[in-house]
C-alpha positions in Angstrom: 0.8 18.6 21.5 0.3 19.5 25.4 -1.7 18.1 28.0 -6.0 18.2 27.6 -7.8 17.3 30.4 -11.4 15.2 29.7 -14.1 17.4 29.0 -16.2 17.8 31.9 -19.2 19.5 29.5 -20.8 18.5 26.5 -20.4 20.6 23.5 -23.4 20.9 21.2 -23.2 19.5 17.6 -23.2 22.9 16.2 -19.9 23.8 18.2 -17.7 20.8 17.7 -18.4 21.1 13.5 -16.9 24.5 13.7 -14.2 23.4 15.5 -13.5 20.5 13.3 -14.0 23.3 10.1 -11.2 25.5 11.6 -9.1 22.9 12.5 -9.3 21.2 8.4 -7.9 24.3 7.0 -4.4 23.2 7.8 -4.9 19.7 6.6 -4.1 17.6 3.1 -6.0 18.8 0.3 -6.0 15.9 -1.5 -8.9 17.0 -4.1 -6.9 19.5 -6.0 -4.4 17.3 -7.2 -1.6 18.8 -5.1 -0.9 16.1 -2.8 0.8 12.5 -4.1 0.7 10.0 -0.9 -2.0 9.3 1.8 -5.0 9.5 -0.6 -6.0 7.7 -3.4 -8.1 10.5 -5.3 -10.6 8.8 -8.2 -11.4 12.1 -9.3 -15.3 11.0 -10.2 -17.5 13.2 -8.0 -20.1 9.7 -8.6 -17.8 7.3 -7.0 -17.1 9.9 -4.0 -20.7 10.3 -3.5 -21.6 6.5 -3.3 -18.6 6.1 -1.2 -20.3 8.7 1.4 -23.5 7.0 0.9 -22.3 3.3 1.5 -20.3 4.6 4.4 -23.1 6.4 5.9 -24.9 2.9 6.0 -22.1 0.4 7.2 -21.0 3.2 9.6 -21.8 1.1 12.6 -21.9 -2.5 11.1 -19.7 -4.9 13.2 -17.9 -7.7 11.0 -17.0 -9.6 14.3 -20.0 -11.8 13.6 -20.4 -12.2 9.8 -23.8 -14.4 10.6 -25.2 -11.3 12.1 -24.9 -9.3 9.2 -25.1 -11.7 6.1 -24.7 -8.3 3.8 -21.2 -7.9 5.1 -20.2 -11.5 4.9 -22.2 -11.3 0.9 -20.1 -8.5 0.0 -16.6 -9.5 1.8 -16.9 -12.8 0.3 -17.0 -11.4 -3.2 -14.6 -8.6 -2.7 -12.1 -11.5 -1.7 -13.5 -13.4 -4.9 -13.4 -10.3 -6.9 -9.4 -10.5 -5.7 -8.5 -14.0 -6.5 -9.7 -13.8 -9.9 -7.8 -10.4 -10.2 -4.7 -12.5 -9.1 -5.1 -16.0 -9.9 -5.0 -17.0 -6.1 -6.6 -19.8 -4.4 -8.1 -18.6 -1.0 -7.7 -15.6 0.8 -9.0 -12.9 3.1 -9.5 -8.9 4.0 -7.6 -6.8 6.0 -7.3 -3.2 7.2 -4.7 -2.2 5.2 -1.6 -2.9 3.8 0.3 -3.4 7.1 -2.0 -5.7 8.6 -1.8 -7.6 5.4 1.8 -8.1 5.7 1.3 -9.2 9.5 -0.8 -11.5 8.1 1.9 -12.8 5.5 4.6 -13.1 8.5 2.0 -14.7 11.3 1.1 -17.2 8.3 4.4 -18.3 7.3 5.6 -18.2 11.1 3.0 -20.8 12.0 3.8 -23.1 9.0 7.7 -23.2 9.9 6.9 -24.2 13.1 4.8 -26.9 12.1 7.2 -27.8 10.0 9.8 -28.1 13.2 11.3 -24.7 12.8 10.8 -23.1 15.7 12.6 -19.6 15.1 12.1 -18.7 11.9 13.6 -15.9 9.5 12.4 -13.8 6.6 14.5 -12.6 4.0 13.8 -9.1 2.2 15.5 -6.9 0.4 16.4 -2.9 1.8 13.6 -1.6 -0.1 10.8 -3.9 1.6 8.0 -2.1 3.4 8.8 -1.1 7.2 5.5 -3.0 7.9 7.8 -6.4 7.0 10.2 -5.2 9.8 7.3 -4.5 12.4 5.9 -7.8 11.8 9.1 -9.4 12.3 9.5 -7.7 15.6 5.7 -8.5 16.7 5.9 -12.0 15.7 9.5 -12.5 17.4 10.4 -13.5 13.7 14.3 -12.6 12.3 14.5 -10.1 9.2 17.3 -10.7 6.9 17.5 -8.0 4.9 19.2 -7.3 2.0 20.6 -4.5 0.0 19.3 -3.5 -3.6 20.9 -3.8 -6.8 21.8 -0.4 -8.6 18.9 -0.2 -10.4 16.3 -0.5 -7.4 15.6 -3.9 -7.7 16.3 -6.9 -5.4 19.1 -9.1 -6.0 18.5 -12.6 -6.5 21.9 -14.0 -6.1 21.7 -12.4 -2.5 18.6 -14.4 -1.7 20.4 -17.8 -2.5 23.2 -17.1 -0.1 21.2 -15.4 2.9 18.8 -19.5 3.0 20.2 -21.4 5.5 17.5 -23.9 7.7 15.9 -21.4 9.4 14.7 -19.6 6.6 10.7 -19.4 5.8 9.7 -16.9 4.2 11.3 -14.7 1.0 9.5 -11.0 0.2 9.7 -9.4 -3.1 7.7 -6.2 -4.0 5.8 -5.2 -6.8 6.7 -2.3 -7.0 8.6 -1.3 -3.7 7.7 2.1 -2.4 10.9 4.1 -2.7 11.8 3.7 -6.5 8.9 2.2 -8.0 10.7 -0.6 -9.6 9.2 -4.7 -9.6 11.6 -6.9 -8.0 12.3 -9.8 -9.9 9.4 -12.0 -8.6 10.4 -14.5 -11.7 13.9 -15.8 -9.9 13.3 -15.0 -6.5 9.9 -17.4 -6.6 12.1 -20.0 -8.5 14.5 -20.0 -5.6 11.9 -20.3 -2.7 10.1 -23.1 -4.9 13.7 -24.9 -5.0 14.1 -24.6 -1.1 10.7 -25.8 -0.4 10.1 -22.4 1.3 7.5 -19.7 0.5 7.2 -16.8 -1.0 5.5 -13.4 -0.5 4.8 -10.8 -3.1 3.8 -7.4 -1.5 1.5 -5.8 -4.3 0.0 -3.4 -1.5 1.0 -0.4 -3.7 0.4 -2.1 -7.3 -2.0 -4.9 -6.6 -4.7 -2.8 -7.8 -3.1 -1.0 -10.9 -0.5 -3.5 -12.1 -3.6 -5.9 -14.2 -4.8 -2.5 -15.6 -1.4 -1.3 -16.2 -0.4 -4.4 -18.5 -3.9 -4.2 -20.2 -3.0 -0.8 -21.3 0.4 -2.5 -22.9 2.6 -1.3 -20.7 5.6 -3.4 -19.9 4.8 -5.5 -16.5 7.2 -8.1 -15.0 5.2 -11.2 -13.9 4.6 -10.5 -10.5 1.4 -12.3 -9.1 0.1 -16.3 -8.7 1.2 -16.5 -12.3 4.8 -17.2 -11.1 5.2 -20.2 -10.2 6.4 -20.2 -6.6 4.7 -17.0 -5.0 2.9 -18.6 -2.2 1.3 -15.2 -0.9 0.0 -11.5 -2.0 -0.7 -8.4 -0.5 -2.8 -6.1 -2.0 -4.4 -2.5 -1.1 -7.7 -1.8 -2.4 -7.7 1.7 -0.4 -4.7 2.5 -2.6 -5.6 1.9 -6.8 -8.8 0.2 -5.7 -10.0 3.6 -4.9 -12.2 2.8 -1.6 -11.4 5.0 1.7 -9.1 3.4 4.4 -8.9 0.7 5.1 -9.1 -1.7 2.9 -6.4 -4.3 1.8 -6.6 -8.1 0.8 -4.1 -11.0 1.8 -4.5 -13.7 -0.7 -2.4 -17.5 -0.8 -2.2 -19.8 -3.6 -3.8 -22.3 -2.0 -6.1 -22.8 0.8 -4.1 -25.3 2.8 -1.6 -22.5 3.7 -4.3 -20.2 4.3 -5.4 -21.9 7.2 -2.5 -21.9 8.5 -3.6 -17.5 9.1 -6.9 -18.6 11.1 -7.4 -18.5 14.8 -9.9 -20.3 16.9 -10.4 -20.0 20.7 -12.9 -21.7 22.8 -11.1 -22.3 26.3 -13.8 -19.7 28.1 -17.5 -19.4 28.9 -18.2 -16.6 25.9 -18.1 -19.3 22.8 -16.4 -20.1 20.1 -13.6 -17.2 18.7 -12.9 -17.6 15.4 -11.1 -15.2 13.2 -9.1 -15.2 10.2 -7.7 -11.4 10.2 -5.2 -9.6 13.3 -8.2 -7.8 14.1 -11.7 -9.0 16.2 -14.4 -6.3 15.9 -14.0 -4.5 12.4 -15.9 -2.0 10.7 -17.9 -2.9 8.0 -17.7 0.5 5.9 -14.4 -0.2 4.5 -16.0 -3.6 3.5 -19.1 -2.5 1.8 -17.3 0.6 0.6 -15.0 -1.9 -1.4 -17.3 -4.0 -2.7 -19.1 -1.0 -3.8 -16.5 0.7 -5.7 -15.5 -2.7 -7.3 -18.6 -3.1 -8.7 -19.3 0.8 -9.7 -15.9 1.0 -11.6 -15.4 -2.3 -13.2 -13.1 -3.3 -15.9 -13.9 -0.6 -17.8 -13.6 1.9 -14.9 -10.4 0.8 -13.6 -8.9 1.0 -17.0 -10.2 4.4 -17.5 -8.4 5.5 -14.1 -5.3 3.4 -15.0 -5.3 5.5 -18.2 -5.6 8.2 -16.6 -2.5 7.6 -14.6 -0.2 6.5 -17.1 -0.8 10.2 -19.1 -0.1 11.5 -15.8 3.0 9.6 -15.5 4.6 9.9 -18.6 3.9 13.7 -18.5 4.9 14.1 -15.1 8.2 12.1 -15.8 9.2 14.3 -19.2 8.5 17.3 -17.4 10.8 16.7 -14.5 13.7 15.5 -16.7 13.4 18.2 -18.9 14.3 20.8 -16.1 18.1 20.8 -15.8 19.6 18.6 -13.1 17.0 16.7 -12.7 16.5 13.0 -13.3 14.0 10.5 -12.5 15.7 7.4 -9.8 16.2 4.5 -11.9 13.5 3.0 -14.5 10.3 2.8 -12.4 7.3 0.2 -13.2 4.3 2.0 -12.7 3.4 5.4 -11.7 5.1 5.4 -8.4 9.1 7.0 -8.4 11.7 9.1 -7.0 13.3 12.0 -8.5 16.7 13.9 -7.6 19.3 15.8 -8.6 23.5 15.6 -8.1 24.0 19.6 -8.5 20.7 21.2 -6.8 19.2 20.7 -3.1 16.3 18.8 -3.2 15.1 19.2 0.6 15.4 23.1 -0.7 13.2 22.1 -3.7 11.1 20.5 -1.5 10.8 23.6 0.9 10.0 26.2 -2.2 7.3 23.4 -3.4 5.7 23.2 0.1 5.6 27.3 -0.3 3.7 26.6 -3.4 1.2 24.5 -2.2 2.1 21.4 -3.0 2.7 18.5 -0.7 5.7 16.0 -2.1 7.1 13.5 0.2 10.9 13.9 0.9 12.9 11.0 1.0 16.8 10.2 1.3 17.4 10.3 -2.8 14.9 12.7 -3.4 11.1 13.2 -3.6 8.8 10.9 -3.9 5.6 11.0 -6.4 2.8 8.5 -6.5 0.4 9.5 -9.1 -3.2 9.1 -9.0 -6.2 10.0 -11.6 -6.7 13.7 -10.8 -3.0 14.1 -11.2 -3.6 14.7 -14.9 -5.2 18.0 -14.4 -2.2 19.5 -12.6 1.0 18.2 -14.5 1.8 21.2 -16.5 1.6 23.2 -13.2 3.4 21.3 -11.1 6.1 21.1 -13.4 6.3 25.2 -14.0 6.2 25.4 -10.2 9.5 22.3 -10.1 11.2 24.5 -13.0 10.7 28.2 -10.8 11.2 26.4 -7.5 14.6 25.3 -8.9 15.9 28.0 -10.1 15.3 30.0 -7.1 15.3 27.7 -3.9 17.5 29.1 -0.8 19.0 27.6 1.7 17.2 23.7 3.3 14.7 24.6 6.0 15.8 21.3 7.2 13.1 19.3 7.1 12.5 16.2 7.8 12.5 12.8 5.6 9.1 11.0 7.4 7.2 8.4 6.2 5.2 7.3 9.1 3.7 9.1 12.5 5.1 10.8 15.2 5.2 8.6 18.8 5.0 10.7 22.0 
């Protein structure tokens, strides 16, 4: 990236669209099934086309004053009732995304230790929490603990009990975590914070949205949400398995006594009263209505259909890979996130032949990382037949990088 002065002449519609058409030939294609992060692909050309129509509508909606536009504040509501009955929580609100959500978690639990006297609080999480847990620590001047995983992915209970001491607010388990796919074990860590008379947060950004669909299809599902007692908070990504565009995420408590705890209110100057229950003032109301529209357009039925979907995708995907020598799948994932590896071939040179082949895997320390989404069904056989050659032929590691996020000038 170099240096671009501001323009000093307009440029006609016409021009900046073939611009922005060059420019796209380089990026993600996530509609051909060859790309498993970022996007959340339904693969229903009907969903896709609402999704442009609602977002053509809401484009310039402002949800900074729901009273102004009683269609956004209709359809929020019910998106975040449409979420509490999905999880059996109490009160709750939307967010931008996932990261926002977890702020949200972290701001909340910060303001009730310190009305509870504790004035410099501490979170304690295991190594495979989401980064967002760590940014929101070092935002909200809160101290991480963080802890490392057992050997099969999970968080460790037992290392929970003995990080508590009195300054201790907040405990995080995820469901799953990112890396490995794997649910901690929300059972016993909940127990513990319920013991302590502490709280407990459940990030479900990544299976919030798949895991009820997931158990519905009888797959085996550790209890993970406001069923557990103890879990005082959930995070939840409707731009991920919900299938709306970014962004889109819910924050949800068991009860709304601790919600309010998340709600700000200003008044000290001449503009009015500020209220706002979200990080964020002036928010777009696209990903709003877009949400409540694909809620209402899939359904119970629809979302099963997808999570089926997914689950042939996954158990396909996951024979495939283990039946090319030296591979192995990381652990015993819980849904159709995981990593895969190997202990005899290169993985980052995998990776590299892949990328030659078109398809875009995320690298990550133990290996590469899938999450599978409904179109993925169409492409398993190839991918795999792509893994096997790419395998048996790669070179030497381009050296390429294991990134998650962006890049910061």
């Amino acid at each position: 990236m170099g240096d671009t002065s501001f323009p000093t002449v307009g440029r006609s519609k016409d021009d900046l669209l073939a611009e922005l058409a060059d420019l796209r030939r380089g990026d993600l294609d996530w509609r051909a099934g060859r790309a498993f992060s970022l996007v959340y692909h339904a693969d229903e050309p009907e969903l896709e086309e609402l999704l442009h129509a609602v977002a053509n509508e809401f484009l310039h909606e402002n949800a900074l004053n729901p009273f102004r536009y009683r269609t956004l504040l209709k359809m929020e509501t019910e998106v975040i009732d449409f979420a509490k009955d999905l999880f059996g929580a109490g009160a709750g609100s939307m967010s931008s995304g996932g990261t926002e959500s977890i702020f949200l978690a972290v701001f909340t639990a910060r303001e009730w230790a310190r009305a509870r006297g504790n004035g410099h609080p501490t979170l304690v999480c295991t190594d495979t929490a989401h980064p967002a847990f760590a940014k929101a620590c070092h935002y909200l001047d809160v101290e991480m603990i963080r802890l490392d995983h057992g050997v099969d992915g999970r968080a460790v209970p037992a290392l929970y009990d003995e990080a508590i001491d009195e300054r201790t607010a907040l405990l995080v388990a995820s469901a799953p975590c990112y890396p490995y796919g794997v649910i901690d074990p929300v059972i016993d860590i909940a127990a513990i914070a319920a013991e302590q008379d502490l709280l407990c947060h459940v990030d479900a950004c990544l299976g919030g949205w798949m895991l009820p669909w997931w158990e519905r299809l009888a797959q085996p599902v550790p209890s993970w949400d406001f069923r557990v007692e103890g879990v005082t908070s959930l995070s939840a990504d409707i731009h991920k398995y919900g299938y709306v565009f970014k962004g889109a995420s819910t924050i949800t408590y068991r009860d709304r006594d601790l919600f309010q705890h998340q709600i700000f209110m200003y008044d000290s100057w001449p503009g009015g009263l500020y209220a706002s229950s979200t990080a964020a003032g002036t928010r777009s109301g696209a990903p709003i209505a877009g949400a409540w529209a694909a809620i209402n357009h899939l359904g119970t039925d629809g979302y099963l259909r997808m999570a089926a979907r997914v689950l042939d995708a996954t158990t396909r995907m996951k024979a495939g890979i283990e039946a090319i020598d030296g591979l192995a799948i990381t652990g015993e994932p819980d849904m159709s996130v995981f990593e895969f590896g190997s202990d005899v071939h290169d993985m980052d040179a995998v990776c590299d032949q892949m990328d030659d082949r078109g398809w875009n895997l995320d690298r990550q320390q133990g290996g590469l990382h899938l999450m599978l989404a409904p179109g993925h069904d169409r492409v398993v056989d190839e991918f795999c037949a792509d893994l096997a050659a790419s395998v048996a032929s790669y070179g030497e590691a381009r050296g390429t990088d294991h990134v998650y996020g962006g890049v910061v000038e």
